[in-house]
N, C-alpha and C positions, 0 to 999 in steps of 0.2 A: 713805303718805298721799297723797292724789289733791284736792288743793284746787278743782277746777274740773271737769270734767265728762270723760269717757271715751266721745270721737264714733264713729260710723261705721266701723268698720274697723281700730279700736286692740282691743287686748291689754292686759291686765295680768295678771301672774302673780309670784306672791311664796311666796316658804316660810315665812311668818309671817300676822298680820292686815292686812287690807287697809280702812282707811276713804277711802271717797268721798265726799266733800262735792257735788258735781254728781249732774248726770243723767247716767245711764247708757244710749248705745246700743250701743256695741263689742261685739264676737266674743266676747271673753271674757274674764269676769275668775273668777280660779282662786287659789285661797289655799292654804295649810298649815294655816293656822288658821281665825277665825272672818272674814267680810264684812260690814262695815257700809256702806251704800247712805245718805247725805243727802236726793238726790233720786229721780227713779222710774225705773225700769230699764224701757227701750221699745225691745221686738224688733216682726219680724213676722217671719207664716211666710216661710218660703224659696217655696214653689211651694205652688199650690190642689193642694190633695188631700193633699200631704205632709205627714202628720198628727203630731203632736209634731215637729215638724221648725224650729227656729226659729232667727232672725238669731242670736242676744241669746245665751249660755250665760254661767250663774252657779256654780261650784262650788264647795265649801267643805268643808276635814277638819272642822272644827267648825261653830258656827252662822253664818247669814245674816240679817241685816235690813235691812230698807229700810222705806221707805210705802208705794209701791208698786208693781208689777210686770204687766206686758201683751205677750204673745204672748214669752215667754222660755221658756228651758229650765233651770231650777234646780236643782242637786242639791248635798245637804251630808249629812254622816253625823251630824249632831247636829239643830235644830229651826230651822225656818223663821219669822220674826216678820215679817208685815206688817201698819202702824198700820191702811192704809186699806182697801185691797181687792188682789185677784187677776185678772186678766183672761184667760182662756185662756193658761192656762200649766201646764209641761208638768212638773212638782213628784217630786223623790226625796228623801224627807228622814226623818228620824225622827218630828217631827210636827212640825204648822202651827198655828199662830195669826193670828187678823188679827183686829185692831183690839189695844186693851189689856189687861192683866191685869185692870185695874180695870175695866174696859167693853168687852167685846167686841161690839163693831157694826161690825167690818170687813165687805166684800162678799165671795164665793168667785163669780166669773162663769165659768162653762164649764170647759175644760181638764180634763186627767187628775193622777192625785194616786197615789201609790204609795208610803204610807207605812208607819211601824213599830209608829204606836199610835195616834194620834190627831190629830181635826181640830178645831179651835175657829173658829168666826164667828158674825158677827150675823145675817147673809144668806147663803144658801147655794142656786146656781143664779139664776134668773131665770123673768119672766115672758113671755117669750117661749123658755121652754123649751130655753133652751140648755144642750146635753148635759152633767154634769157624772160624770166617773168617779172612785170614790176606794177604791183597791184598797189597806186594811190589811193586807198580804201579805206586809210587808217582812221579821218577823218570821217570819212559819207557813213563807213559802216552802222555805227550807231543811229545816224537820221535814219537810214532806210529803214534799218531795225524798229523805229517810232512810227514811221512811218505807216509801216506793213501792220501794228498792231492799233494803230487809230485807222486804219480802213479796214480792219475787221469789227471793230468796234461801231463803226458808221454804217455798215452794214448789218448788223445784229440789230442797231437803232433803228434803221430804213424796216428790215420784216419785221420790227415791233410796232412800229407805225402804219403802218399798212394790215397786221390785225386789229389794231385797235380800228383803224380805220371801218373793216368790215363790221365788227364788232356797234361800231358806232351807230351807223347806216340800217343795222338789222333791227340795232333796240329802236331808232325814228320811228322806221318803220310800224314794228309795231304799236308805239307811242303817239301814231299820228291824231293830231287835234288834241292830245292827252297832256296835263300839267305834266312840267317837268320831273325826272326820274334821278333818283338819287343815286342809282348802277351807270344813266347813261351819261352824268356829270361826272363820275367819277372817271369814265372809261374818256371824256371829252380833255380833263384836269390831266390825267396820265398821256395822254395822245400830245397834248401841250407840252408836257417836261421833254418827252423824248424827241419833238422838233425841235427844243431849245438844247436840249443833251444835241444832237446832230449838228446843229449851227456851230455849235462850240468848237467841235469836234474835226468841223469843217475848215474852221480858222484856223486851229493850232495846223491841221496837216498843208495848208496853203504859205503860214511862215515858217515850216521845219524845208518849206518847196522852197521856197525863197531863199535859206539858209543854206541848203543843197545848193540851188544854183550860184549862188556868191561862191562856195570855196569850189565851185568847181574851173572858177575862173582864175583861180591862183596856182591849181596843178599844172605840172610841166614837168618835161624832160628834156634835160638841156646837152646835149653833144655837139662838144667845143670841133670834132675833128671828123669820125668816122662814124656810121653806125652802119652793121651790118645788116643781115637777115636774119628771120628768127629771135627777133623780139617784141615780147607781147606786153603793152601796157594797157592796162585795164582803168576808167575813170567809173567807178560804181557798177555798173550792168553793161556799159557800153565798153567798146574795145578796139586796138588797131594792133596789126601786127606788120613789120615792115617783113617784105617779099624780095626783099633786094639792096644793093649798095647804097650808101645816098652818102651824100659831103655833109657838111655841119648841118645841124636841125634841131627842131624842136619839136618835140609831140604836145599835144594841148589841147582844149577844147574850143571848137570854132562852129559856131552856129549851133550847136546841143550836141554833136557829133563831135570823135576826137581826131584829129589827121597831123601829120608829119608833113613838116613845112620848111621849107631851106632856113638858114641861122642868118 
């Protein structure tokens, strides 16, 4: 426990929960468990242009809260709670909320967001168009990752069956009317494994598909009030960015495709 504020240049680090009753500008504060913030955590960037690159880092095995947070780098492997708003901050968490459970009217201003399911605010971006990125990926990235290497893997199988294949067809040939060949049982035995290596291989990529499409059905972004223009949310390779004002809404995936839909 931190009765007074963490300046400039201080550190905290603990292998349990960390409460701070002050404001927060130091380096870092890094927990075991979960962070509670009293007052508002105030970084800025290190150098123009150095993008997610901030004074201020927040990390936490479990959750974080505070009210509120400005040019930081936060990351916890459970959910982010801030009462008031977000200011260009650079977020890995499992999901975010700002404002209340009861009233969500917290602000989301600028910054990138790299979560595992979902965002809740009242306001979302700005009207001056400050870029706001929120990459649900946190979750799919590792499927696609299996993905992409059991269809490299089903393809290396596929040209190994299709030599053998030739391979096969060439010893018949010259084998014809001729007992059988112990090169072209061998080469018929291996042609075997590698259909059955590919079947396999077939299966796991059609339930990691299955799995993909289940949580994609749980991602959303939820804005209780406003959302501007100039916010991109990303659901794995697919994407939508809103072009304009809109009243309360939801971003989600509807039909394999992600769209913004009145709340």
């Amino acid at each position: 426990m931190v009765t007074g504020n963490v300046i400039a240049g201080m550190k905290v680090i603990a292998g349990g929960n960390v409460f701070i009753k002050g404001v927060v500008e130091g380096l870092l504060i890094e927990a075991g468990g979960d962070i509670t913030i009293g007052g508002s955590i105030i970084g800025h960037q290190i150098a123009a242009g150095a993008e997610h690159e901030y004074s201020t880092k927040i990390k936490a095995q479990g959750d974080i809260y505070c009210n509120m947070a400005q040019y930081s780098a936060i990351e916890c492997q459970g959910h982010l709670h801030a009462t008031k708003y977000l200011m260009h901050c650079a977020v890995d968490a499992h999901t975010v909320l700002v404002g209340t459970e009861d009233k969500i009217n917290g602000k989301v201003v600028g910054g990138y967001y790299q979560l595992a399911q979902q965002l809740s605010c009242g306001q979302l971006g700005s009207p001056s168009s400050g870029v706001v990125v929120i990459k649900l990926n946190r979750q799919l990235e590792p499927i696609i990752e299996q993905q992409s290497l059991l269809r490299a893997q089903v393809s290396e199988a596929k040209a190994l069956m299709d030599e053998l294949k030739e391979q096969i067809d060439s010893q018949r040939k010259l084998l014809a009317g001729q007992p059988a060949d112990p090169q072209l049982q061998m080469f018929e035995q291996e042609f075997m494994q590698q259909r059955q290596l590919g079947m396999t291989l077939l299966a796991e990529l059609r339930e990691l598909e299955a799995q993909r499409q289940q949580i994609l059905q749980t991602l959303e972004v939820k804005v209780c009030q406003q959302l501007f223009s100039a916010v991109d949310v990303q659901f794995g390779q697919e994407s939508v960015r809103s072009r304009r004002e809109y009243g309360p809404s939801v971003v989600k995936i509807v039909d394999g495709h992600p769209v913004i839909l009145p709340l």
